[in-house]
Backbone as CSV, one residue per row, in Angstrom:
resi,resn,N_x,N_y,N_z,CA_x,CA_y,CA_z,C_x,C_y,C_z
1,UNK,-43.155,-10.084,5.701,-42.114,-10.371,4.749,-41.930,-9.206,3.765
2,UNK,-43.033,-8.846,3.456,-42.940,-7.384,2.822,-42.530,-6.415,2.939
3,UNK,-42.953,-6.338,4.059,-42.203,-4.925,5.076,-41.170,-5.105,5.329
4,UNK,-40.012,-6.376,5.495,-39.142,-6.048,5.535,-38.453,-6.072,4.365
5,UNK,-38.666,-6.584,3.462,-38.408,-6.266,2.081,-37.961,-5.035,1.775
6,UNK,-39.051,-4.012,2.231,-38.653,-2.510,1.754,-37.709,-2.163,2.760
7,UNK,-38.126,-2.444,3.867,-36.997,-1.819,5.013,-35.549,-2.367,4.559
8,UNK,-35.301,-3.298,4.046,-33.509,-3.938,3.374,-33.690,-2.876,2.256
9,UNK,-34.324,-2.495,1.281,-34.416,-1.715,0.345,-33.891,0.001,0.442
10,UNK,-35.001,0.452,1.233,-34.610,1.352,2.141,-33.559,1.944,2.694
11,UNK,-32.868,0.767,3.467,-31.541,0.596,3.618,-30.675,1.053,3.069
12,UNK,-30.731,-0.142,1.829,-29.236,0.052,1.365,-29.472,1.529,0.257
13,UNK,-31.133,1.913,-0.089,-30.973,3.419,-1.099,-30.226,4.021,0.076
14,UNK,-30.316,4.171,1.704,-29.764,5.242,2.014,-28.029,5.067,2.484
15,UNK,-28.355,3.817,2.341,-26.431,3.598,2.691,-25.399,3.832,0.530
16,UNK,-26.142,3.432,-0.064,-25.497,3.643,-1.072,-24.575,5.264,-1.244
17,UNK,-24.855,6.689,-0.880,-24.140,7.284,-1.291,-23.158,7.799,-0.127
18,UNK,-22.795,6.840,0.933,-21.621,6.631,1.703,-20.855,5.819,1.499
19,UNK,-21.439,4.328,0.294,-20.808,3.657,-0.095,-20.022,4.177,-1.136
20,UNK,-20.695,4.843,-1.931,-19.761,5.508,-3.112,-19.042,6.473,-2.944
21,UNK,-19.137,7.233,-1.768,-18.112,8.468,-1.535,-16.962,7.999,-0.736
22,UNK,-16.985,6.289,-0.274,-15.995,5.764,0.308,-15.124,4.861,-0.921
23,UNK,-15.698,4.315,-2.135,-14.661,4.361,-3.357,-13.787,5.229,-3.922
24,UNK,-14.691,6.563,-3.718,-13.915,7.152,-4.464,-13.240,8.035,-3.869
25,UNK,-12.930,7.749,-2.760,-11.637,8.815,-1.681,-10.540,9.071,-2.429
26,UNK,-10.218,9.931,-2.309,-9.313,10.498,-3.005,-7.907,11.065,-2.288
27,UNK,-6.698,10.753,-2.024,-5.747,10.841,-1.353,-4.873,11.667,-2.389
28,UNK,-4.461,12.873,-2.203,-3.755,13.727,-2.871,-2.306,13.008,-2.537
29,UNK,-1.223,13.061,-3.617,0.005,13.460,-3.601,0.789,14.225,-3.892
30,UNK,0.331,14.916,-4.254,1.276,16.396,-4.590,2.212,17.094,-3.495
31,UNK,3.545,17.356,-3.628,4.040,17.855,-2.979,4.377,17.011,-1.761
32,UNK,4.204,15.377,-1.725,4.906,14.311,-0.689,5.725,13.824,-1.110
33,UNK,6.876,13.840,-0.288,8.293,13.310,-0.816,8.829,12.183,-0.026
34,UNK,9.044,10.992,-0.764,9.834,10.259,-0.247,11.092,10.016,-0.297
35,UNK,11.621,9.702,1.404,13.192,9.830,1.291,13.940,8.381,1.654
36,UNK,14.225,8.281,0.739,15.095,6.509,0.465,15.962,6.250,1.845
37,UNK,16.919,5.435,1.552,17.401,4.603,2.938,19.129,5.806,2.809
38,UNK,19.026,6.261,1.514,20.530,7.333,1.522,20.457,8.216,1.791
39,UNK,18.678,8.796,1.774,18.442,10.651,2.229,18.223,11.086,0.556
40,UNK,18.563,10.229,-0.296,17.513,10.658,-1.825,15.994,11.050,-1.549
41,UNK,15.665,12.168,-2.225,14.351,12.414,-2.519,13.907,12.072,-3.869
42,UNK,12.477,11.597,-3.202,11.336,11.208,-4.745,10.306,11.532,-4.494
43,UNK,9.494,12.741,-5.607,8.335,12.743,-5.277,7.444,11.556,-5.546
44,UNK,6.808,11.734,-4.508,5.337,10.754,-4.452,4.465,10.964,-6.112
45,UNK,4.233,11.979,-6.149,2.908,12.326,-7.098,3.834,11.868,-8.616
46,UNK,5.348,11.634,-8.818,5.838,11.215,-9.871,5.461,9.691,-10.149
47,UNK,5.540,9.158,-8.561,5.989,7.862,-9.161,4.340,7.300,-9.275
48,UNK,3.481,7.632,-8.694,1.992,7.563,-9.142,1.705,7.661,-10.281
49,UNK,2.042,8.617,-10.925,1.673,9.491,-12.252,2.350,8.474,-13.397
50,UNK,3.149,7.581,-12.992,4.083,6.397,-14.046,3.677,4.963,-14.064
51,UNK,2.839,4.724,-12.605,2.354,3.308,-12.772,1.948,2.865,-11.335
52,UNK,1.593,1.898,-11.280,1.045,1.014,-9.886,2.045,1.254,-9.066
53,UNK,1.375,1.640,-7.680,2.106,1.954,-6.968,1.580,1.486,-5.324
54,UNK,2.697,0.497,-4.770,2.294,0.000,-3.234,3.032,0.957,-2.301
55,UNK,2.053,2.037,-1.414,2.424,2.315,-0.420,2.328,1.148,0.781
56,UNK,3.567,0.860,1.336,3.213,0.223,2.794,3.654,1.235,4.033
57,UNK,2.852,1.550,4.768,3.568,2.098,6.364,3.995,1.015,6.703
58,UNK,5.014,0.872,7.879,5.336,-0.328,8.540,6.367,0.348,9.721
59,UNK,6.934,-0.954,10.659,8.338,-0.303,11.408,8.496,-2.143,12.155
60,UNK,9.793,-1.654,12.424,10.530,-3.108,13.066,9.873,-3.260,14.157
61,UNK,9.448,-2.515,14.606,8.865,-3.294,16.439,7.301,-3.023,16.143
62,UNK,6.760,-3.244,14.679,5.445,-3.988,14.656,5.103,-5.284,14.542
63,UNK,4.544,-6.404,15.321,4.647,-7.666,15.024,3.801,-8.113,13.943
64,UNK,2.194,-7.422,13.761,1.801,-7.792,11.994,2.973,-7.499,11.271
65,UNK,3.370,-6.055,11.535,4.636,-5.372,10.331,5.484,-6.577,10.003
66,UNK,6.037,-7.373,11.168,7.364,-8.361,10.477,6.554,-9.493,10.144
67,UNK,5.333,-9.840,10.285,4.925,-11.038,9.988,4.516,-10.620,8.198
68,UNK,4.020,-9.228,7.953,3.595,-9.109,6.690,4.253,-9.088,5.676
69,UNK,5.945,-7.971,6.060,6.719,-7.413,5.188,7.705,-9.006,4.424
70,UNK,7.586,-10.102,5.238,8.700,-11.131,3.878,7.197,-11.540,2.963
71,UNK,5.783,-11.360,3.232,4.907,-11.656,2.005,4.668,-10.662,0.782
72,UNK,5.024,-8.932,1.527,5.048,-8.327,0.647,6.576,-8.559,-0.722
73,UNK,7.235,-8.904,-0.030,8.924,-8.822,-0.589,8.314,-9.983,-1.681
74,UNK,7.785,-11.124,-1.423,7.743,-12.049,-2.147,6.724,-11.802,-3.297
75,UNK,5.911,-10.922,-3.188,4.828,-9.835,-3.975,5.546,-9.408,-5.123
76,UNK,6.695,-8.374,-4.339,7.719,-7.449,-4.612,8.123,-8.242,-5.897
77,UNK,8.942,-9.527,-5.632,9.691,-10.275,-6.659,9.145,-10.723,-7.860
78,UNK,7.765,-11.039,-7.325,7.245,-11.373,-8.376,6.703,-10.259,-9.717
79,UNK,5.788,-9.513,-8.912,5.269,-8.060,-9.654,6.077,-7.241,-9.532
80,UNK,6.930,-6.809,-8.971,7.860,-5.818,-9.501,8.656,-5.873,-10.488
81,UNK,9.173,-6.741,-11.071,9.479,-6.541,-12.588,8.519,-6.512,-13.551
82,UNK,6.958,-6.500,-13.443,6.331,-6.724,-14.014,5.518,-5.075,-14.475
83,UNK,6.262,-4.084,-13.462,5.374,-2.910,-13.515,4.921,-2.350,-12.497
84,UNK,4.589,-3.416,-10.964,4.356,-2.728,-9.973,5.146,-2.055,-9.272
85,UNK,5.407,-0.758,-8.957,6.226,-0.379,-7.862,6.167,-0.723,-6.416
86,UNK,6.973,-0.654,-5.283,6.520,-0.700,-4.322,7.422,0.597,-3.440
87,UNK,7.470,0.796,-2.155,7.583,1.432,-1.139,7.310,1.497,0.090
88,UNK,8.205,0.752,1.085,7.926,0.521,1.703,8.676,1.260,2.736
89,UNK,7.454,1.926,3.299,7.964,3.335,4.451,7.964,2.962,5.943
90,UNK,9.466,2.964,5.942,9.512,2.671,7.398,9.256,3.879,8.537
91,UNK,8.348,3.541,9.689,7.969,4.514,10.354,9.142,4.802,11.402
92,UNK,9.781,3.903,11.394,10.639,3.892,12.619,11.630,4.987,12.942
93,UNK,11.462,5.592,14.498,11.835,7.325,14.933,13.101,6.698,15.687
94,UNK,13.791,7.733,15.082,15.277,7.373,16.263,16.330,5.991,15.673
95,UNK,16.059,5.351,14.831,16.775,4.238,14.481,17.816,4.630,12.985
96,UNK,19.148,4.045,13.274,19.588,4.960,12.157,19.546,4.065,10.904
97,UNK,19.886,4.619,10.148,19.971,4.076,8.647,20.589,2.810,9.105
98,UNK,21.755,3.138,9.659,22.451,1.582,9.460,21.711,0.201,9.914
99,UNK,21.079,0.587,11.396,20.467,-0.551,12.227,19.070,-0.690,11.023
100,UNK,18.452,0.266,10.857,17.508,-0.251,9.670,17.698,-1.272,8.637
101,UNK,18.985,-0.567,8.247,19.764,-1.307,6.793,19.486,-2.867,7.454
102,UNK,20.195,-3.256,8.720,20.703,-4.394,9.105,19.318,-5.188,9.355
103,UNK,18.861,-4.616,9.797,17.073,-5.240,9.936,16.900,-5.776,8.237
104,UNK,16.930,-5.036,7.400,16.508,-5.309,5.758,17.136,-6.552,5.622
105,UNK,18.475,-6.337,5.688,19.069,-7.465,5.545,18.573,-9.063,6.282
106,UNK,18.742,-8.562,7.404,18.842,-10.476,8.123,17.389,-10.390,7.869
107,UNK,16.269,-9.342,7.505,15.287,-10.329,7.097,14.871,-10.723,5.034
108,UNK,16.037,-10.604,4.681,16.481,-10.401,3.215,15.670,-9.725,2.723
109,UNK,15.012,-8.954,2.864,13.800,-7.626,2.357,15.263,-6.550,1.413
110,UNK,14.692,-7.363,0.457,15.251,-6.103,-0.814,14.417,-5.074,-1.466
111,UNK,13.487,-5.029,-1.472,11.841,-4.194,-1.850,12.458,-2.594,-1.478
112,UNK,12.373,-1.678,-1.801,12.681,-0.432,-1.506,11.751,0.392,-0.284
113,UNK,13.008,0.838,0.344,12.210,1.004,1.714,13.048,2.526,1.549
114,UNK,11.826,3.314,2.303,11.734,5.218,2.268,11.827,5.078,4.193
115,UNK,12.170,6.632,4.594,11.673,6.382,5.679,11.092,7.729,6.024
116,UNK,10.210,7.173,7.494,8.922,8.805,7.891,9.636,8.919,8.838
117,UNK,10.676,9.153,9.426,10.954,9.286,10.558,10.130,10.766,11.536
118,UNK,9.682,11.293,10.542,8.661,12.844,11.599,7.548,12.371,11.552
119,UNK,6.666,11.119,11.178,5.703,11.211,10.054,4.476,11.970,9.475
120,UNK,5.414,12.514,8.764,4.830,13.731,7.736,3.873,12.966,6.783
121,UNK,4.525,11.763,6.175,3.537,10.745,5.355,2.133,10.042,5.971
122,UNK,2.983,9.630,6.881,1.688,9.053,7.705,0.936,9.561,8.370
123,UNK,0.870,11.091,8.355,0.063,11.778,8.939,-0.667,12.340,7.351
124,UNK,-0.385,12.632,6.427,-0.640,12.856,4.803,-1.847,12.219,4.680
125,UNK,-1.514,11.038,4.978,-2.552,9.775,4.424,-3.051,8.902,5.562
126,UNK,-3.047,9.924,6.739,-4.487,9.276,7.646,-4.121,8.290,8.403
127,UNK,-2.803,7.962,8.045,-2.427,5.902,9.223,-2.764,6.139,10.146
128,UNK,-3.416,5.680,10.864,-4.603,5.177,12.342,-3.538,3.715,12.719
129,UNK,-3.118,2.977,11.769,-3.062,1.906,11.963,-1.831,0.938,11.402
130,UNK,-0.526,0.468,11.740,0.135,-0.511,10.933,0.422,-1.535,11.149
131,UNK,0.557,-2.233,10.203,0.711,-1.808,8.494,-0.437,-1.314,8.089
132,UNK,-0.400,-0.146,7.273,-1.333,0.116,6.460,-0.517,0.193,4.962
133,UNK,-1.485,-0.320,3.792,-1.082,-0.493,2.350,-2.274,0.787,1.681
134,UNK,-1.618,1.421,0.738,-2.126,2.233,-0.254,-1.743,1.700,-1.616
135,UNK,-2.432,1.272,-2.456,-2.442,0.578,-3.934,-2.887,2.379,-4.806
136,UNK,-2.257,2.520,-5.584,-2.352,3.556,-6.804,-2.329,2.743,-7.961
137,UNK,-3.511,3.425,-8.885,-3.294,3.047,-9.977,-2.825,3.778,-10.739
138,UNK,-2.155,3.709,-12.214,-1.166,4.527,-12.458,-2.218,5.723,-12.967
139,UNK,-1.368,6.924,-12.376,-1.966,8.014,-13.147,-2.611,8.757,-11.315
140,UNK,-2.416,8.037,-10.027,-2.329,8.213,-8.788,-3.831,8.250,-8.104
141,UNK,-4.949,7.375,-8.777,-6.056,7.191,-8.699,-5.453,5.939,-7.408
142,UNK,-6.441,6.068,-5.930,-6.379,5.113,-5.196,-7.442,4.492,-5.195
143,UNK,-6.499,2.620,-5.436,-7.411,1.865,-5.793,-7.776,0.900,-5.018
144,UNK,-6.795,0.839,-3.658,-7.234,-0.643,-2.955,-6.320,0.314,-1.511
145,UNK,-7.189,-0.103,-0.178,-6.347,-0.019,1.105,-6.572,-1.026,2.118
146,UNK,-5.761,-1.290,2.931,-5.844,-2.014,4.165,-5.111,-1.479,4.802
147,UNK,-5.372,-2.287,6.369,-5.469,-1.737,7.714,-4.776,-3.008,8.501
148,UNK,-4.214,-3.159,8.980,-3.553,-4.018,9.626,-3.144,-5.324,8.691
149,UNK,-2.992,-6.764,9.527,-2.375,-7.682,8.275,-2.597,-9.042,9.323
150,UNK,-3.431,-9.828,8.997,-3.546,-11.365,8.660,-2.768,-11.814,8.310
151,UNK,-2.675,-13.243,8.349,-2.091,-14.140,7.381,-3.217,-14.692,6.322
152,UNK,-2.604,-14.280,4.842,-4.047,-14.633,4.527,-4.034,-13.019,3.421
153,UNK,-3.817,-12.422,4.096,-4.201,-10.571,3.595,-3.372,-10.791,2.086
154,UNK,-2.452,-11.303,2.112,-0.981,-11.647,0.883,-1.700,-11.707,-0.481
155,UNK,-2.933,-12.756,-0.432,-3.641,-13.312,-1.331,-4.400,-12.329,-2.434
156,UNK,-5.480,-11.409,-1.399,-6.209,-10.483,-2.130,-5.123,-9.528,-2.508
157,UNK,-3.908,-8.822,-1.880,-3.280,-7.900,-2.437,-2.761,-8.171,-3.657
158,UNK,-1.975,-9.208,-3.941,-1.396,-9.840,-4.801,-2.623,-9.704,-6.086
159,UNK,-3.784,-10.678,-5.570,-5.099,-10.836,-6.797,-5.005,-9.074,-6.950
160,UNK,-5.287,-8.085,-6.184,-5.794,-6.491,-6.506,-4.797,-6.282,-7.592
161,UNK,-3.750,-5.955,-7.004,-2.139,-5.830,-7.694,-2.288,-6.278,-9.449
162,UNK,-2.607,-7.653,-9.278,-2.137,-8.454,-10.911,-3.508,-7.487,-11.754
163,UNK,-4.385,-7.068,-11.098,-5.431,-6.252,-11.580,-5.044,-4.814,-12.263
164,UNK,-3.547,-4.646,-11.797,-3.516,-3.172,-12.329,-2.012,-3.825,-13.308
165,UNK,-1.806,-5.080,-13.547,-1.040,-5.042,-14.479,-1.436,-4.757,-16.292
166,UNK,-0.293,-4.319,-16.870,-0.786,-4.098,-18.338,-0.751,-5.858,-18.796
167,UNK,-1.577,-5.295,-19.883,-2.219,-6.987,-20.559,-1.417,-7.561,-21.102
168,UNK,0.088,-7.262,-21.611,1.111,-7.785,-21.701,1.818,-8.928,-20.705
169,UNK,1.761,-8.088,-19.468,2.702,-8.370,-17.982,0.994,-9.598,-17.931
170,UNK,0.062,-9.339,-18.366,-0.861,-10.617,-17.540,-1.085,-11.128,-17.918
171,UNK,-0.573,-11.689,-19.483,-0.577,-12.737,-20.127,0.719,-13.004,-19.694
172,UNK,1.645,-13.098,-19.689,2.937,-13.764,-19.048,2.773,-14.616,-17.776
173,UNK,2.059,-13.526,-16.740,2.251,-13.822,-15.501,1.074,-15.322,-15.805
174,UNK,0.187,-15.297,-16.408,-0.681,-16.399,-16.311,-0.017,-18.086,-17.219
175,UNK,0.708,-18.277,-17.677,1.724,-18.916,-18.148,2.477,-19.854,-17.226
């Protein structure tokens, strides 16, 4: 019983400084631009640098993607007037603005959607996998990620999210 005592001990002294160099990853934005559904540019590293910020990758012929994106929208409605930004980057190659547009629509997704059509972004920030979500806290410190999407996933983002609201916006929201 002892011995394994130290051996769990052991353990986790030598897993601890992979645990901490995996908090504090650090995803540069400088110099990534996102381009809206008109061909507007915005830098990335601005809108970080101003407040909470939801990166989503996504695209129409992902089936997590459409099962996730009406929970994010409903996220969207709620915390986005509250301070959170969102962005939601469509990966989708070859599809034009319009058929995109029309996708937004019939699935009433008003949330602001960028698109990667080369992906320059999603190659930036590593996507292996979508949906993938990037949470910034303001000032472009990354604070929360995921990797694909459950039903279920809505819950903790939302709880992370109300975490980076100002104490104003979270006394309201608790009301």
């Amino acid at each position: 019983m002892r011995r394994m005592r130290l051996l769990m001990v052991i353990g986790l002294l030598v897993m601890l400084p992979a645990l901490a160099s995996a908090a504090e990853t650090t995803i540069t934005t400088k110099g990534l631009v996102l381009i809206d559904m008109a061909g507007k540019k915005a830098p990335l590293d601005t809108l970080v640098t101003k407040g909470p910020v939801v990166l989503s990758f996504w695209a129409t012929w992902c089936g997590p993607c459409r099962l996730e994106m009406p929970q994010l929208q409903k996220i969207y409605e709620e915390l986005g007037p509250k301070g959170i930004q969102f962005c939601a980057v469509s990966l989708d190659r070859g599809m034009s603005s319009t058929a995109l547009g029309q996708y937004l629509q019939r699935g009433k997704l008003t949330l602001p959607v960028y698109r990667d059509e080369t992906g320059t972004l999603a190659k930036a920030f590593g996507v292996t996998a979508i949906p993938s979500i990037f949470v910034f806290a303001k000032g472009g410190t990354l604070y929360h990620q995921t990797k694909g999407y459950r039903p279920g996933d809505e819950v903790l983002l939302k709880k992370k999210l109300e975490g980076l609201l100002p104490a104003d916006a979270k006394s309201k929201s608790t009301k």
